[in-house]
N, C-alpha and C positions, 0 to 999 in steps of 0.2 A: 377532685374534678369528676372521677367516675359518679362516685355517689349523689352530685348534683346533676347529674345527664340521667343517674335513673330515676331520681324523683321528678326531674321534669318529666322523663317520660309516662314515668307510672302517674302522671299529672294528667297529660294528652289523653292516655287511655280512659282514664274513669269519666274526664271530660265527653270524650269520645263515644264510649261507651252507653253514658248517660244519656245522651242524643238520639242514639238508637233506638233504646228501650221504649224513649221516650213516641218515637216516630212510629216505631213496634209494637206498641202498645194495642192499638186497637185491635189488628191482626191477631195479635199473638193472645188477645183476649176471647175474639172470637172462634179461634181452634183450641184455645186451652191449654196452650204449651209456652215456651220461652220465649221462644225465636220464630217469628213469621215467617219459616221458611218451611211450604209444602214439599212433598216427596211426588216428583213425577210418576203416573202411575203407567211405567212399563212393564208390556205384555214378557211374564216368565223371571221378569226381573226383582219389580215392584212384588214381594213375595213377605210371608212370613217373617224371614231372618233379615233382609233391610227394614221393610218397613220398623217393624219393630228397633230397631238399631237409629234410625233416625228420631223416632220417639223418644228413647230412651236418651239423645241425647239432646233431647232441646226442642227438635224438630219437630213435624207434622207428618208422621209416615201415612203411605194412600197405597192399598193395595190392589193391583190393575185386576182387575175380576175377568178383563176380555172375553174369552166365551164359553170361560168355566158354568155347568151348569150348577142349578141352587146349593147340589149336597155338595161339590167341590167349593164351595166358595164357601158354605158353614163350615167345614172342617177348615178351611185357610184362615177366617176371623177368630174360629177357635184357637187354634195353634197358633197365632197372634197375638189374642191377648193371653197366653200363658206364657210370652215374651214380656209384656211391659205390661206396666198397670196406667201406662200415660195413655191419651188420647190421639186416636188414628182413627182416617177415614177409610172408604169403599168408592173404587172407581168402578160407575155402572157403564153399557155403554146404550144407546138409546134404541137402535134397532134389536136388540136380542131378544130372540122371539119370548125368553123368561120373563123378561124383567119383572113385572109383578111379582115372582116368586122370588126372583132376588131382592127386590126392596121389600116383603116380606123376611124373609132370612137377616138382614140389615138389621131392621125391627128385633126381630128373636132377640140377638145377639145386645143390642140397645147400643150400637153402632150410633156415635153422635152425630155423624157428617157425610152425607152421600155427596158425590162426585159424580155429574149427568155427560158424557162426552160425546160426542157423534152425532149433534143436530140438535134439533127443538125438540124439549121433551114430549113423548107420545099423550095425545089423551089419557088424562088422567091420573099421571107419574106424579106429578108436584102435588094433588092432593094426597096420593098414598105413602110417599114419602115423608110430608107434614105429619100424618094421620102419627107414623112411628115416633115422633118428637124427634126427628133428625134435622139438622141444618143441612139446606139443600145451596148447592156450590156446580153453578152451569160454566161452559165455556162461550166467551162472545168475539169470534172474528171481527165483528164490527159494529160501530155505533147504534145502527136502527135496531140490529138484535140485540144488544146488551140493554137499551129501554127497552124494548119486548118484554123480554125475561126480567126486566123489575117489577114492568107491568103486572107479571105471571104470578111474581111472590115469592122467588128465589132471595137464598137469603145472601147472599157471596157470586164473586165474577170472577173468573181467568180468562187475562188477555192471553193469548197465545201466538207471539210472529214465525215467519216463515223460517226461521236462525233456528228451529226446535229441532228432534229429533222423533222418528217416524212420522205419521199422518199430518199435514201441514196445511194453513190457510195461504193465501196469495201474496200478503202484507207484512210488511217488515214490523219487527215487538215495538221497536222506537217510534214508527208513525201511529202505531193503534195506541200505542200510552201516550202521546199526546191527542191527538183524536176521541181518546176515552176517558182518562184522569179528569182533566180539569172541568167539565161537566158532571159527569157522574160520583166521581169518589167518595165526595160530600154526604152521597143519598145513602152507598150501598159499600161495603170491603170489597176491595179490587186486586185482585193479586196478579202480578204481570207475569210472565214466563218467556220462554224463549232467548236463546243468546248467550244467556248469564253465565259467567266461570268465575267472575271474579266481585271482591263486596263493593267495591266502588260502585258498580252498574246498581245495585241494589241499597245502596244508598242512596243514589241520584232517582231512584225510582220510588223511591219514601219518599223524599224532597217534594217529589211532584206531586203528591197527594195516593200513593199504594197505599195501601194495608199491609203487602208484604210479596213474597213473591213466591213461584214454583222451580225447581230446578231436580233436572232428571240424568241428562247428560254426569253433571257432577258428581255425583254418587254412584258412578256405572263401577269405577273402580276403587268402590270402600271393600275392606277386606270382609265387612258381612255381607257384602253382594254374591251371590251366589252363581254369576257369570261363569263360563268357562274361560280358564288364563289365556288363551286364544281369543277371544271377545274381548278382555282386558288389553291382553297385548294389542292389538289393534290399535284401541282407542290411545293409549300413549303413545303412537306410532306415528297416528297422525296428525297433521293440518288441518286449520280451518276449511280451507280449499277439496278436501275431500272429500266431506260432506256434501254428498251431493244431491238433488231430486231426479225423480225417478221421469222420465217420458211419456207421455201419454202419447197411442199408437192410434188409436180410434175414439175420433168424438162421441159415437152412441156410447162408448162405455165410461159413465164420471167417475173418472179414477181418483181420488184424492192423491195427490202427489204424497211421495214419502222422501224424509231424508235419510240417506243414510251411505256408509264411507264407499266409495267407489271400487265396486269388483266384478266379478264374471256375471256376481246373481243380479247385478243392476242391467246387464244384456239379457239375461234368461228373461227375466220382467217384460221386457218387450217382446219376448216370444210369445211370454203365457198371454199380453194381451192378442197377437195374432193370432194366435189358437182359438180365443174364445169369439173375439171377431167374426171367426170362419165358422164357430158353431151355430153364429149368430143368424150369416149370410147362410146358411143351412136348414136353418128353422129347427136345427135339434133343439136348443133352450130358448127360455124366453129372457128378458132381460133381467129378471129379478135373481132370477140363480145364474146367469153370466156373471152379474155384481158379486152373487156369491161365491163363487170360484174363486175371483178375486181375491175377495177377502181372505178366504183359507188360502191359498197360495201365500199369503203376506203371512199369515199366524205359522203355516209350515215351515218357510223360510228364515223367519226370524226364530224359533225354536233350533232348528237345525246350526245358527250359528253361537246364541246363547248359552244351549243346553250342551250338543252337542261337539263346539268349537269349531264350527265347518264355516271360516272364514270368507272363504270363498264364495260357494255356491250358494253360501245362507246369506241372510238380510242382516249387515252389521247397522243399524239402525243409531243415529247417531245427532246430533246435533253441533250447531258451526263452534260453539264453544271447545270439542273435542278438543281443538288445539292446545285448551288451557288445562287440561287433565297431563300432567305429566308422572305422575306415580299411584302408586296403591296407596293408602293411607287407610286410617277408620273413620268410620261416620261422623265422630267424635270431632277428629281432628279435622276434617275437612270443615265441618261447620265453624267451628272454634276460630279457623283461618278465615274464615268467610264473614264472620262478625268484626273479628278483629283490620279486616281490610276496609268493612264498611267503616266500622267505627274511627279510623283513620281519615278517610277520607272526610266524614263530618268532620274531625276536628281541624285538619286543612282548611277547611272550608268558614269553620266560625273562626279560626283566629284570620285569615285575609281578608272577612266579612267588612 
């Protein structure tokens, strides 16, 4: 009896299994790794020792470059690839006053895949990053910008819903993959993000026409993540429902909402924007460096709870999936889990077919 239960099951699985690949396939053809599954590129996070560890297992590691200047971000790709000999990308972000010297750097390095985040790329980005032989991989809140940017000559899409973890659009991942899959998928690889803890979602997102997907939240607590166990701890701690967004205090100033788990430094947030509001009503800055304040207040904040474990007062930045993060594990095993849930689910799904 036992031994007829495993071969059924070691049946379902390859079956399973087999579906996947299948569904995986173009994705995971076009990043050059196993499994269609990107590494979300967080600030302090997304480093060296994961990235590299999600490659290493299958994955697609993306290291958040945030607002490392050129030589910090050469020594990070360096020290990178002397971790895996697999294929990883570079998260750029589009206002940095560098960028040309970091997609340069990219280039050196012969870096296969740049990652464009924070808006429409600047004049001129999409040909300098073609110029390096890089696959260029934008983010599209929504439909009229994701044909934009095919228009543009990007080679890959990331939808991104509001369910993510730090800087957030207005839309939930579920309306923008239906909204963006079933028109576009066909032209261009679409990788969905936001939400995801578990494979079923990521199977139902192949289903509809992905390439594959990003997931950040889930990897917060692989034991190559280099978090402090006060960052860790949290995230196992909480609920979905903690994750929260952040308030925006003053209309002149377009704050991109962030998520992340609810504490004292989501009140401070609202001070720092009164503070900058009143520099505003002052005429000491003008708005582009009010934005910038901002900004650094987010990169100090979140550092301070990351690096430092200052749960509190720092930015635990987090996504609604937190909930489904309940231990430490390695990169290894968390993907392995993650396939095997999708590949389950397909096989659910063809034998009730």
């Amino acid at each position: 009896m036992t031994s007829e239960v495993t071969i059924e099951a070691a049946g379902a699985e390859s079956v399973g299994h087999d579906r996947l690949r299948r569904l995986m396939k173009r994705g995971a053809d076009f990043l050059g790794c196993d499994h269609a599954v990107m590494g979300g590129a967080m600030s302090w996070i997304s480093e060296r020792n994961l990235v590299s560890a999600i490659s290493n297992a299958g994955g697609f590691g993306v290291i958040a470059s945030g607002a490392m200047p050129p030589h910090l971000l050469d020594a990070e790709i360096a020290e990178t690839k002397a971790r895996t000999d697999r294929p990883f990308g570079v998260n750029l972000i589009t206002m940095h006053p560098d960028l040309p010297e970091l997609i340069d750097t990219c280039g050196r390095h012969g870096v296969g895949h740049i990652v464009l985040a924070g808006g429409l790329p600047p004049p001129g980005a999409i040909e300098r990053i073609k110029g390096t032989g890089a696959k260029l991989i934008c983010f599209a809140p929504a439909l009229a910008l994701a044909k934009k940017l095919i228009r543009s000559g990007v080679d890959a899409l990331v939808i991104e819903g509001m369910e993510a973890g730090g800087h957030i659009g207005p839309v939930s991942t579920s309306v923008l993959a239906q909204e963006i899959l079933p028109p576009l998928s066909a032209d261009i690889p679409i990788f969905v993000a936001g939400g995801i803890g578990h494979g079923g979602l990521i199977a139902g997102y192949l289903e509809m026409g992905a390439a594959g997907v990003q997931l950040g939240t889930r990897f917060v607590c692989a034991h190559e993540c280099i978090a402090h166990p006060n960052f860790k701890k949290a995230f196992i701690r909480a609920s979905a429902r903690d994750a929260i967004t952040s308030v925006q205090i003053d209309p002149r100033l377009p704050v991109i909402p962030v998520r992340a788990l609810k504490n004292r430094e989501m009140e401070s947030f609202a001070a720092k924007q009164r503070e900058v509001a009143g520099l505003l009503d002052q005429g000491s800055v003008e708005m582009a460096e009010a934005q910038l304040q901002i900004e650094h207040y987010w990169a100090g904040a979140l550092r301070r709870a990351v690096i430092e474990g200052d749960v509190e007062t720092g930015s635990v930045m987090a996504g609604q999936s937190v909930g489904m993060v309940k231990e430490e594990a390695s990169v290894a095993e968390i993907l392995s889990q993650l396939m095997d849930e999708a590949a389950q689910a397909l096989e659910r799904r063809s034998v009730h077919a």
